[in-house]
C-alpha positions as CSV (number, residue, x, y, z in Angstrom):
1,X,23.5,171.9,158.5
2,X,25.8,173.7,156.6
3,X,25.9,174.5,153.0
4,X,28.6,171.7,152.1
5,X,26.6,168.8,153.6
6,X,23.6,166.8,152.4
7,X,20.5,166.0,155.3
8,X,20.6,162.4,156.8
9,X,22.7,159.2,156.0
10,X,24.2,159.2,152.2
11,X,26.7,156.5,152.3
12,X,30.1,158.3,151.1
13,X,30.4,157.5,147.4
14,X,31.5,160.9,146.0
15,X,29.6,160.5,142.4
16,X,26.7,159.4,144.3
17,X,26.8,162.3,146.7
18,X,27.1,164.9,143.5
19,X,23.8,163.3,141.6
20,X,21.7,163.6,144.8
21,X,22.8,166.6,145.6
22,X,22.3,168.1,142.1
23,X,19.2,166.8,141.9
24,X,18.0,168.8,145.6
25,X,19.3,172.0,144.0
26,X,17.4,171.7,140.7
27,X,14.1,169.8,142.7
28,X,14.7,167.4,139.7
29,X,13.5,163.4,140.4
30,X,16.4,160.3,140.4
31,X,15.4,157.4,138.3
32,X,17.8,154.9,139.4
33,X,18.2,151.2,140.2
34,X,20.9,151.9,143.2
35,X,19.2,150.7,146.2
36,X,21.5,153.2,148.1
37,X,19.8,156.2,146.5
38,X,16.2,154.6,146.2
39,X,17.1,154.2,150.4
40,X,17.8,157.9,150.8
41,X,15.1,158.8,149.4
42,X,12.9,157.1,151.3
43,X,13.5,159.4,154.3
44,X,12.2,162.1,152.1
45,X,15.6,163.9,151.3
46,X,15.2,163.9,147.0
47,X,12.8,162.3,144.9
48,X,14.0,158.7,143.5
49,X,12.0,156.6,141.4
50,X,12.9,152.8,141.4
51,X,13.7,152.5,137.3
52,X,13.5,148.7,137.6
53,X,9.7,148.9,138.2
């Protein structure tokens, strides 16, 4: 992997892309209701909390 690219299968929604990727950097946890996200991290990639719980 090189330093421009994000591990596994993001779908390609830039905004999206920027807020996971900001939150690897800074080890910070997602709180978020996008399904997409919550998906990606499943696999372990960034922390996401579901915020509709």
């Amino acid at each position: 992997m090189d330093g421009n690219s994000l591990p596994g299968a993001l779908h390609g929604d830039a905004a999206d892309r920027i807020i996971v990727a900001t939150a690897r950097h800074l080890g910070a946890v997602l709180v978020t209701a996008d399904r997409k996200i919550l998906d990606y991290g499943s696999t372990g990639y960034v922390r996401a909390i579901n915020a509709q719980r």
